[in-house]
N, CA, C and O of each residue as an XYZ file, in Angstrom:
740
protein
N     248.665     11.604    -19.516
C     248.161     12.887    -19.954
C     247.400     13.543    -18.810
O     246.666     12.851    -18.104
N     247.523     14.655    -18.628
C     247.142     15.429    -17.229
C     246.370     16.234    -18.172
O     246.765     16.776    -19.204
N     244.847     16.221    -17.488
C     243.629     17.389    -17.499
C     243.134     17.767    -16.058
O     243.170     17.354    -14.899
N     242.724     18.641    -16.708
C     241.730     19.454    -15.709
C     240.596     19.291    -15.698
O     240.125     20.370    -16.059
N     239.416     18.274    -15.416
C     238.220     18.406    -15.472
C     237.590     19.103    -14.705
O     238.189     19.509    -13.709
N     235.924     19.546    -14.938
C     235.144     19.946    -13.981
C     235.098     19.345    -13.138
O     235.489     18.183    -13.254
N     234.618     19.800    -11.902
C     234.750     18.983    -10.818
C     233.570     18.041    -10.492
O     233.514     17.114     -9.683
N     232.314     18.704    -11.645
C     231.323     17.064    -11.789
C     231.667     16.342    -12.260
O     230.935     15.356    -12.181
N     232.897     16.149    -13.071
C     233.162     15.069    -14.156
C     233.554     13.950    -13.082
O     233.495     12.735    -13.266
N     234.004     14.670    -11.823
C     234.853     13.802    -10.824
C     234.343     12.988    -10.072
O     234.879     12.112     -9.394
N     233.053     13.328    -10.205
C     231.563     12.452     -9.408
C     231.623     10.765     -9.429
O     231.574     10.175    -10.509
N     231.706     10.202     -8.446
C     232.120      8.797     -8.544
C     232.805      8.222     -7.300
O     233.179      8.936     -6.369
N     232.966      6.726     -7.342
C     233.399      6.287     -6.503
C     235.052      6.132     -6.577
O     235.551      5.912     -7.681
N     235.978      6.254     -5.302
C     237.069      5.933     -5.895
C     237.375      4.984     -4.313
O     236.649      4.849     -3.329
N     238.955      4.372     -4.655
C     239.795      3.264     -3.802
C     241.120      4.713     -3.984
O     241.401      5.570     -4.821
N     241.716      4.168     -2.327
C     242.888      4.914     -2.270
C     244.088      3.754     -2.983
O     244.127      2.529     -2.874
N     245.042      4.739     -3.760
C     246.017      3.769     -4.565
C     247.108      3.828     -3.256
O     247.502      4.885     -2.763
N     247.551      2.335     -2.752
C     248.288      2.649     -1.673
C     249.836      2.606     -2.166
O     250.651      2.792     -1.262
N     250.388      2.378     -3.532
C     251.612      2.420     -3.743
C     251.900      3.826     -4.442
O     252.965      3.931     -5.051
N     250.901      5.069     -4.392
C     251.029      6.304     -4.711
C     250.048      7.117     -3.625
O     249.329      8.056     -3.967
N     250.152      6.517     -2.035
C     249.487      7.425     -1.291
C     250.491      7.183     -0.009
O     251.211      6.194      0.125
N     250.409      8.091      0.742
C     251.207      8.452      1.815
C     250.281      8.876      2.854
O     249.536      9.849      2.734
N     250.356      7.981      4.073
C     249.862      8.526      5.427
C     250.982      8.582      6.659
O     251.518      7.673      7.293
N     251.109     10.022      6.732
C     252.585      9.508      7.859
C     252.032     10.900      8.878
O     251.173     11.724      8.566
N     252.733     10.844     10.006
C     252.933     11.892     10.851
C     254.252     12.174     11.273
O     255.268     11.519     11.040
N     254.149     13.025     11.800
C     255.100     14.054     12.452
C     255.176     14.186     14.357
O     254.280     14.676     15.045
N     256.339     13.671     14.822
C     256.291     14.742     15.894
C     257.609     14.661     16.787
O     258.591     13.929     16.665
N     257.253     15.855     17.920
C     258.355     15.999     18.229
C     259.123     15.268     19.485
O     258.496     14.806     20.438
N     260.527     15.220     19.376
C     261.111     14.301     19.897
C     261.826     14.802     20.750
O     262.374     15.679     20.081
N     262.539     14.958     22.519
C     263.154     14.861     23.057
C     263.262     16.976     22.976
O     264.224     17.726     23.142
N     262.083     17.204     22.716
C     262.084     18.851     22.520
C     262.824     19.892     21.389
O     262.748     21.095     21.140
N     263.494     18.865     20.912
C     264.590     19.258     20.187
C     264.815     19.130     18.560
O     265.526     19.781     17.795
N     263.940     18.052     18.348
C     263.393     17.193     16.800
C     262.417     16.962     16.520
O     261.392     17.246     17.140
N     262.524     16.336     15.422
C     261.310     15.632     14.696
C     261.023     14.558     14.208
O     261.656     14.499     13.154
N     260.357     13.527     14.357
C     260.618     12.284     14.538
C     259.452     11.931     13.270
O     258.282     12.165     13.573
N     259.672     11.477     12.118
C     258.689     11.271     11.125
C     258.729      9.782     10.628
O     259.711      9.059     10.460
N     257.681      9.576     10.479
C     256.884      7.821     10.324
C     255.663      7.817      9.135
O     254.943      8.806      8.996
N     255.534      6.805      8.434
C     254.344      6.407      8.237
C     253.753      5.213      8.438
O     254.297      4.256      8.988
N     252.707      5.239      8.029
C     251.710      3.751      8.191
C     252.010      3.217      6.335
O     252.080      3.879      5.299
N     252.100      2.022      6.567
C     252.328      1.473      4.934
C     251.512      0.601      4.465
O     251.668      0.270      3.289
N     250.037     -0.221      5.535
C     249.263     -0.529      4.726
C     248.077     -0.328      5.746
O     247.882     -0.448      6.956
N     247.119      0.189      4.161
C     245.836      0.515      4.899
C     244.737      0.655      3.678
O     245.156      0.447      2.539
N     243.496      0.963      3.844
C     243.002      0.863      2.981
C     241.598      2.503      2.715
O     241.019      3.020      3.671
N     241.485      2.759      1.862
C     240.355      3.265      1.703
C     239.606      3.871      0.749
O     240.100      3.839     -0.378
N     238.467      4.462      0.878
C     237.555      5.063     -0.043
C     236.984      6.384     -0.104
O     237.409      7.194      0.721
N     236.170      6.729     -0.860
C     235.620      7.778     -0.730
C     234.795      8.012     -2.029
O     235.224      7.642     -3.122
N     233.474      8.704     -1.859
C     232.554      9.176     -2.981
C     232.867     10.297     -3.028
O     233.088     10.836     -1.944
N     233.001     11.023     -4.142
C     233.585     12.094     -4.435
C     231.928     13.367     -5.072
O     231.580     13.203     -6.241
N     231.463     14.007     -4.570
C     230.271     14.552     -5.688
C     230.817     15.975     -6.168
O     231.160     16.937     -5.482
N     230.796     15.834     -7.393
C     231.935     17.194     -7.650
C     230.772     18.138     -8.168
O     231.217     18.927     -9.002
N     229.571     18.280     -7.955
C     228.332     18.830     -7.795
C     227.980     19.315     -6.511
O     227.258     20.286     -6.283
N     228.398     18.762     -5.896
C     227.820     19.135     -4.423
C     228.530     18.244     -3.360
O     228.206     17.144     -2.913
N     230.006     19.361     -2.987
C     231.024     18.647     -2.674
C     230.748     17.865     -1.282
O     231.371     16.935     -0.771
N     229.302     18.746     -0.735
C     229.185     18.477      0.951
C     228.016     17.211      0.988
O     227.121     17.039      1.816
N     228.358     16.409     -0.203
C     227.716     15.061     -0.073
C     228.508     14.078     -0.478
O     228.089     12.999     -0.897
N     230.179     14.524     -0.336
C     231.173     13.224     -0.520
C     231.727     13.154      1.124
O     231.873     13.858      2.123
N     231.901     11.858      0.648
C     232.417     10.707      1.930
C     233.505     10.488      1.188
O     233.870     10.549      0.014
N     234.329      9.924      3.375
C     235.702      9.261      2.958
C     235.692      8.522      3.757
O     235.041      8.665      4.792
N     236.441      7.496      3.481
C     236.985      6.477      5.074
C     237.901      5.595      4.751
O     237.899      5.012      3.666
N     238.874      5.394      5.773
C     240.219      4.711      5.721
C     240.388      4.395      7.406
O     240.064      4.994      8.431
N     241.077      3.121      7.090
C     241.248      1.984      7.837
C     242.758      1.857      7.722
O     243.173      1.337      6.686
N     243.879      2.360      8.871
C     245.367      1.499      8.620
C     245.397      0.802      9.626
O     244.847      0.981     10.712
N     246.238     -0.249      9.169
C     246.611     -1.418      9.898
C     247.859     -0.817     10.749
O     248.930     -0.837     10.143
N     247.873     -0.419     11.735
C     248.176      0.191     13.291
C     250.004     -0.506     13.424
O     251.006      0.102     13.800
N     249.882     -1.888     12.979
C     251.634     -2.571     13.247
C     252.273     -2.165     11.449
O     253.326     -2.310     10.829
N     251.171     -1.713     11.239
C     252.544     -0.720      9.666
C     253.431      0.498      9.604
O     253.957      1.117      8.679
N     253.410      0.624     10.919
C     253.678      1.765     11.159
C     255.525      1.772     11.309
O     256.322      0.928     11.721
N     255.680      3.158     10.755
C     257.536      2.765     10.479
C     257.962      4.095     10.500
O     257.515      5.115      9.974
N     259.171      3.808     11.408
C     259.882      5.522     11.435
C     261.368      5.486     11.196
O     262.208      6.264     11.650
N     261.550      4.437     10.395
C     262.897      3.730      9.991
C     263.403      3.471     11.341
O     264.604      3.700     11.202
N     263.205      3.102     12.675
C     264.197      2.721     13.591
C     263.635      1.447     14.245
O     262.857      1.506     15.197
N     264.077      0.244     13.674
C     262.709     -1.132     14.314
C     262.510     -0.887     15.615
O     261.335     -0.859     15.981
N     263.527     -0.662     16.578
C     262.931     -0.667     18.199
C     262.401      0.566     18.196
O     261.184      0.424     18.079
N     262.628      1.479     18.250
C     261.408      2.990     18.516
C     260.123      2.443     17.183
O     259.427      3.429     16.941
N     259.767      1.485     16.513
C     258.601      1.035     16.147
C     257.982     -0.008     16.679
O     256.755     -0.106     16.707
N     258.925     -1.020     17.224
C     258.130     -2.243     18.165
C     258.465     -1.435     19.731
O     258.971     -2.021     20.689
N     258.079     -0.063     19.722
C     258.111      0.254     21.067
C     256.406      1.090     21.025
O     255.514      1.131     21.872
N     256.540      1.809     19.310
C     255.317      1.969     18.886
C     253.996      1.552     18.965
O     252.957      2.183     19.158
N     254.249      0.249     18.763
C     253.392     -1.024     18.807
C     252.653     -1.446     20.227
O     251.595     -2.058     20.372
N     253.390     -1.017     21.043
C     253.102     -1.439     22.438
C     252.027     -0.743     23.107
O     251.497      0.161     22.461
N     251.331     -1.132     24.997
C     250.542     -0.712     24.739
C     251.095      0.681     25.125
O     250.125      1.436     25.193
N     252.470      1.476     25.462
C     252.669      2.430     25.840
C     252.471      3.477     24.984
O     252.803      4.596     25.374
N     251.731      3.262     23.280
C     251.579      4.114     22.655
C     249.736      3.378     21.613
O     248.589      3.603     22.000
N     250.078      2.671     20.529
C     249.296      2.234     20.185
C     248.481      1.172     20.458
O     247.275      1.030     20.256
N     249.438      0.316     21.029
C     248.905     -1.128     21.760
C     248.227     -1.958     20.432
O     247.022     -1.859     20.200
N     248.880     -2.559     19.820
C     248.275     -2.931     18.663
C     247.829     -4.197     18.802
O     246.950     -4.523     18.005
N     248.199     -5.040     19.623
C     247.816     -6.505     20.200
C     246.229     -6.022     19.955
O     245.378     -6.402     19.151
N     246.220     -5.060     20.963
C     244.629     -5.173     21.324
C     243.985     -3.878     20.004
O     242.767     -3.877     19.825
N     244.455     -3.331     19.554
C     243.788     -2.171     18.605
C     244.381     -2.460     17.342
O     245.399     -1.837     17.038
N     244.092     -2.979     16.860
C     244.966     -2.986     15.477
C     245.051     -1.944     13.933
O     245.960     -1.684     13.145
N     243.122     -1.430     14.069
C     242.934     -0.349     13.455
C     243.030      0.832     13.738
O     242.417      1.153     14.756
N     243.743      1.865     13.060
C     243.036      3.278     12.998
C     242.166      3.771     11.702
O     242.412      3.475     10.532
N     241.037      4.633     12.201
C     240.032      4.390     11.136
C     239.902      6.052     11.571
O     240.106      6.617     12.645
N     239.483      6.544     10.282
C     238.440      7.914     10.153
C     237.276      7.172      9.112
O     237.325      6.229      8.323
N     236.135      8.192      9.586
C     235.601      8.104      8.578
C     234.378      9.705      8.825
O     233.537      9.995      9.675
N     234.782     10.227      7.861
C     233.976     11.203      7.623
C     232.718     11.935      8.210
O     232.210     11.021      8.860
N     231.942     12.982      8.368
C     230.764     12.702      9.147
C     230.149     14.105      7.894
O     228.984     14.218      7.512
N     231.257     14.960      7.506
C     230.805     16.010      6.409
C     231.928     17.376      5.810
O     232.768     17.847      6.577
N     231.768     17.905      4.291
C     232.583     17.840      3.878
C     231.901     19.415      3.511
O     230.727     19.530      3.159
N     232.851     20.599      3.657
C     232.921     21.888      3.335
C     233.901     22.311      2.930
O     235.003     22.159      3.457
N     233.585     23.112      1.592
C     234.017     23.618      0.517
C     234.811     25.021      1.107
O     234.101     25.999      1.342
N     235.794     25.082      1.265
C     236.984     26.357      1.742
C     236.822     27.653      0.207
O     236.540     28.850      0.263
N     237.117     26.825     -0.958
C     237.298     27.229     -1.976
C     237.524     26.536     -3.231
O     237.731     25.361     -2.929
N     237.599     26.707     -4.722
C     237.647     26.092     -5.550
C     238.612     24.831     -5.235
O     238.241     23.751     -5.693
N     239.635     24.863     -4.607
C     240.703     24.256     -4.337
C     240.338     23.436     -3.017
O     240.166     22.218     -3.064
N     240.230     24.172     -1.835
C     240.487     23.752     -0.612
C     239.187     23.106     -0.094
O     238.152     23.650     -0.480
N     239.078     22.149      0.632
C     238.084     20.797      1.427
C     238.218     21.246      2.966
O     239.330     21.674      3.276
N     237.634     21.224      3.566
C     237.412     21.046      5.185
C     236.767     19.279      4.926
O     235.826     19.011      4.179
N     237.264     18.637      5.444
C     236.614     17.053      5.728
C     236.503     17.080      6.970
O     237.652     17.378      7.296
N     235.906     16.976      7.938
C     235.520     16.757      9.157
C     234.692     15.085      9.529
O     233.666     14.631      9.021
N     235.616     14.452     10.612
C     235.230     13.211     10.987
C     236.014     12.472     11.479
O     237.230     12.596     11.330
N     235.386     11.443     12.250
C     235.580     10.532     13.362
C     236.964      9.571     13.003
O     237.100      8.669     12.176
N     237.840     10.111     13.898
C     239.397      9.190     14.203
C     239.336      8.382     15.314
O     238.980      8.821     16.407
N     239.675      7.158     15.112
C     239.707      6.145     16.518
C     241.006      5.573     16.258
O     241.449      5.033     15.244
N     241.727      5.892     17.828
C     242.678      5.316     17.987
C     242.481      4.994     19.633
O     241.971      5.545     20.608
N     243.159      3.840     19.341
C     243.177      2.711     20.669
C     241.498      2.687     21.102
O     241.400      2.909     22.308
N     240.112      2.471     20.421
C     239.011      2.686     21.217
C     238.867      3.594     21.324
O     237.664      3.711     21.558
N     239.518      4.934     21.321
C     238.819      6.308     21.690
C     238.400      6.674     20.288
O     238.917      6.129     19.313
N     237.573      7.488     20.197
C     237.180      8.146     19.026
C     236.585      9.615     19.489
O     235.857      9.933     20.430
N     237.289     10.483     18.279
C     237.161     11.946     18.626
C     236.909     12.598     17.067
O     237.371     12.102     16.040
N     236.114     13.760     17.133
C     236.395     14.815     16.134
C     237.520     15.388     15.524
O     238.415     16.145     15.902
N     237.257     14.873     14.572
C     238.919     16.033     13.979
C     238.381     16.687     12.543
O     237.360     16.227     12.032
N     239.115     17.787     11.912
C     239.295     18.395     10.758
C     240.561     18.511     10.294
O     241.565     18.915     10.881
N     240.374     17.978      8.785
C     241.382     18.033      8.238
C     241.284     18.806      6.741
O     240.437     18.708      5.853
N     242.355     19.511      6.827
C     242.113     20.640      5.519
C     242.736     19.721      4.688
O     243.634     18.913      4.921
N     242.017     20.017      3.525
C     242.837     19.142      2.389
C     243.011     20.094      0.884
O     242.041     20.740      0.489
N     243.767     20.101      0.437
C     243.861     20.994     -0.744
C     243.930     19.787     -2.128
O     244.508     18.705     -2.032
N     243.158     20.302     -3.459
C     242.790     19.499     -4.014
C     243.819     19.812     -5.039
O     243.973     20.939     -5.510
N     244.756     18.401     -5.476
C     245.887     18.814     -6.202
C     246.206     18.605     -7.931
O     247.107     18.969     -8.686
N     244.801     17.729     -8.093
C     244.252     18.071     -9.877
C     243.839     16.426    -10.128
O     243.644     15.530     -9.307
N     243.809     16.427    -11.117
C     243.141     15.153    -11.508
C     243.431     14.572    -13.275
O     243.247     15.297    -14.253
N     243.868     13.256    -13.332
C     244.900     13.222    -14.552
C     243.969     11.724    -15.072
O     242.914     11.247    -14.653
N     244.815     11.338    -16.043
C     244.646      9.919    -16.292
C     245.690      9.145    -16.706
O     246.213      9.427    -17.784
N     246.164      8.083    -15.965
C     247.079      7.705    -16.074
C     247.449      6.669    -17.225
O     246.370      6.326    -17.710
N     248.327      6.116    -17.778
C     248.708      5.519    -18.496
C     247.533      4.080    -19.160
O     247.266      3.617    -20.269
N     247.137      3.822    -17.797
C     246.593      2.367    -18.273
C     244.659      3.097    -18.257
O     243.743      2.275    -18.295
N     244.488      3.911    -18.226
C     243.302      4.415    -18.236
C     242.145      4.616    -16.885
O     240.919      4.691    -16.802
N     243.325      4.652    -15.897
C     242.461      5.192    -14.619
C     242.478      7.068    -14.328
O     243.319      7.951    -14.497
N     241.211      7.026    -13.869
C     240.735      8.280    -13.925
C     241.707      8.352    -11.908
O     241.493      7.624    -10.939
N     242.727      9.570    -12.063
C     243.261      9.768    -10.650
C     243.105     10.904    -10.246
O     243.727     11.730    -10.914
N     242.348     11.430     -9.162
C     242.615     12.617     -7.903
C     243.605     12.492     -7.466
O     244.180     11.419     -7.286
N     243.905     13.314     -7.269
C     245.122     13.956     -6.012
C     244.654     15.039     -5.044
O     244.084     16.090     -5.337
N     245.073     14.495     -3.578
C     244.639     15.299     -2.938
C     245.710     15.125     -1.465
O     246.332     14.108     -1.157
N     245.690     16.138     -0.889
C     247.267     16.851      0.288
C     246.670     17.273      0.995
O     246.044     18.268      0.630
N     246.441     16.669      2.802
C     246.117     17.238      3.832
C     247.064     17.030      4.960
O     248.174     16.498      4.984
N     246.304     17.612      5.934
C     247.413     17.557      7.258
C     246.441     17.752      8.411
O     245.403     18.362      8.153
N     246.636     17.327      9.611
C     245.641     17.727     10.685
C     246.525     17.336     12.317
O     246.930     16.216     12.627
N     246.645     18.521     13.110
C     247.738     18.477     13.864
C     246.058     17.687     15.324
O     245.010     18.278     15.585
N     246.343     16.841     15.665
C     246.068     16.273     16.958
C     246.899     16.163     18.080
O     248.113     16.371     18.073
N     245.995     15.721     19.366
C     246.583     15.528     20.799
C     246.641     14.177     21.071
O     245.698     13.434     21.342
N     248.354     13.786     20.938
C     247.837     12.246     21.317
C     247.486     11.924     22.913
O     247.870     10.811     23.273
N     246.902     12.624     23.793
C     246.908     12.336     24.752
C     245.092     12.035     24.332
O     244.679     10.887     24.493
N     244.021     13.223     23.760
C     243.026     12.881     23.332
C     242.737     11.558     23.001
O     241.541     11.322     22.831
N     243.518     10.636     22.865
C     243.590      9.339     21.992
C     243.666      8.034     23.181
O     243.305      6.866     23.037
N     244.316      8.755     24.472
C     244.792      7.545     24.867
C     246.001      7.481     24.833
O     246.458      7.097     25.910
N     246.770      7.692     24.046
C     248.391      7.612     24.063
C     249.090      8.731     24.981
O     249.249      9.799     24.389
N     249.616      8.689     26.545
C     249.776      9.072     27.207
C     251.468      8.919     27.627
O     252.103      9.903     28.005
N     251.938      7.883     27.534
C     253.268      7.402     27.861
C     254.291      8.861     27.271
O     254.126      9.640     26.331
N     255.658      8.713     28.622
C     256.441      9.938     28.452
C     257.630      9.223     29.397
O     257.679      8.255     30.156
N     258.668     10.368     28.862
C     259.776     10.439     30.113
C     260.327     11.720     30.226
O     260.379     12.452     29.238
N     260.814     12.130     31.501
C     261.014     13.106     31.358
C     262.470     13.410     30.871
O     263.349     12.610     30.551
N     262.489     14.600     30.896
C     264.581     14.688     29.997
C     264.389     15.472     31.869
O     263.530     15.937     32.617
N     266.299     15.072     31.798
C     266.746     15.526     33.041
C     266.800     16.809     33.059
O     266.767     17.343     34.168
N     266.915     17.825     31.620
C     266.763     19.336     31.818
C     265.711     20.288     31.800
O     265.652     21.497     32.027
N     264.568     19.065     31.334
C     262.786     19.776     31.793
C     262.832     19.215     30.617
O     263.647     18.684     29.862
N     261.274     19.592     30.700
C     260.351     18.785     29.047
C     260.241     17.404     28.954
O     260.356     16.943     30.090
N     260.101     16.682     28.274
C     259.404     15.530     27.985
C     259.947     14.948     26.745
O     259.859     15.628     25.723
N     260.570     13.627     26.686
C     260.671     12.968     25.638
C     259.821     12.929     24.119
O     260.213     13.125     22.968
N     258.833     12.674     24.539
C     258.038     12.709     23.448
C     256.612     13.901     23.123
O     255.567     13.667     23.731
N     256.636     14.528     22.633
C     255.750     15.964     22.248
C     254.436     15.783     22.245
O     254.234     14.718     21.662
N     253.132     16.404     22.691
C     252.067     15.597     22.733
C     250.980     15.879     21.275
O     249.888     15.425     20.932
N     251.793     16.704     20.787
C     251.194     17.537     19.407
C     251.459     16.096     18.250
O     252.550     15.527     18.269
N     250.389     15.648     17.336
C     251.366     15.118     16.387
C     250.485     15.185     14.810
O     249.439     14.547     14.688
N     251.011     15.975     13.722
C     250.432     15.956     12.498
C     250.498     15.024     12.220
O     251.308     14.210     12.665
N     249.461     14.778     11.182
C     249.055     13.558     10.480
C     248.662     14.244      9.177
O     247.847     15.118      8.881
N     249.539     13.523      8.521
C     249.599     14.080      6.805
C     249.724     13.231      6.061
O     250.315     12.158      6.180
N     248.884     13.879      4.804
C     247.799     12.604      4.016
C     248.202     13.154      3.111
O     248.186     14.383      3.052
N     248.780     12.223      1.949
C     249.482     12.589      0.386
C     248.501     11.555     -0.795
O     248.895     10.484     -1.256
N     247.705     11.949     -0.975
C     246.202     11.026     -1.345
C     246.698     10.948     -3.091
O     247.169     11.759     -3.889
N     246.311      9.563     -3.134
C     246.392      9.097     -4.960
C     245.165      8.269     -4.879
O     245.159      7.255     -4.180
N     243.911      8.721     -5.692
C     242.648      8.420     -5.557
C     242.275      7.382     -6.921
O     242.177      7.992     -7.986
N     242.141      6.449     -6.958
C     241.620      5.629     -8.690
C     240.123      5.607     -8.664
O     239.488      5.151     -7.713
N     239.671      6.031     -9.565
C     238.051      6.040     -9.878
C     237.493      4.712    -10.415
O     237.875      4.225    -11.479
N     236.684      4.225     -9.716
C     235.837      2.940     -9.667
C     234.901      2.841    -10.827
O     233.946      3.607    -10.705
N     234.896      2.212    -11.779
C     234.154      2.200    -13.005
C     232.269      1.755    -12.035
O     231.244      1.635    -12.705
């Protein structure tokens, strides 16, 4: 049964549901494509204050060798240190630093991404996509963001060039978040 609550009702702790959440990116390939992946296990949280939205937190942790773009060698090439280096980094982590209200709907989350050891600022818009209860009696958010980064900002630098100009791999890459939230009694 799908409601609409107030958005204090939503006040609480929740766990990300990882077999109804999606973290994948985007980018471009050989100048010409688009090369799309996600991460498949990871974990996280967030306090939600649906009173006073700019006192909820989030944070998530993926495990860096989950990462899959359906092609095993362009993913154990992933893995390496020519991109993630997961031997030695195994996490990527955000975690929040503060949270502004766009509109009834829309989140600005702003906070700290580390990949490979580096850690940088980012914002990610998130649009808030309703809130239901599911069958067995968990209270669920939904929530849809995206946030375009530099993987060179990161550390991830590796390239080749194409013989007609440009670069194998694009240095732009979204990261888009398809969030299924369970509320923590």
């Amino acid at each position: 049964m799908t409601t609409t609550p107030a958005l204090a009702e939503l006040t609480g702790d929740y766990v990300l549901d990882p077999a109804h959440t999606r973290i994948g990116f985007v980018a471009r390939h050989a100048m010409v494509t688009k090369v799309r992946g996600a991460f498949h296990q990871f974990e996280g949280t967030a306090r939600l204050d649906g009173a006073d939205p700019t006192r909820s937190t989030a944070q998530v942790v993926i495990k860096a060798e989950s990462i899959d773009t359906g092609v095993e060698q362009r993913d154990q090439h992933l893995r390496t240190n020519d991109f993630l280096d997961v031997p030695n980094f195994p996490d990527i982590t955000f975690r929040s630093t503060s949270v502004e209200p766009v509109s009834d709907t829309e989140y600005r989350v702003i906070g700290d991404l580390t990949v490979k050891d580096t850690t940088r600022p980012v914002t990610i818009d998130f649009e808030y996509a309703g809130s239901a209860v599911d069958p067995f009696g968990n209270r669920r958010v939904g929530l849809e963001g995206s946030v375009t980064i530099s993987r060179k900002d990161f550390g991830v630098t590796w390239n080749a060039a194409l013989e007609g100009g440009g670069v194998l791999v694009g240095d732009k890459v979204v990261l888009e978040f398809d969030i299924s939230a369970i509320k923590q009694d």
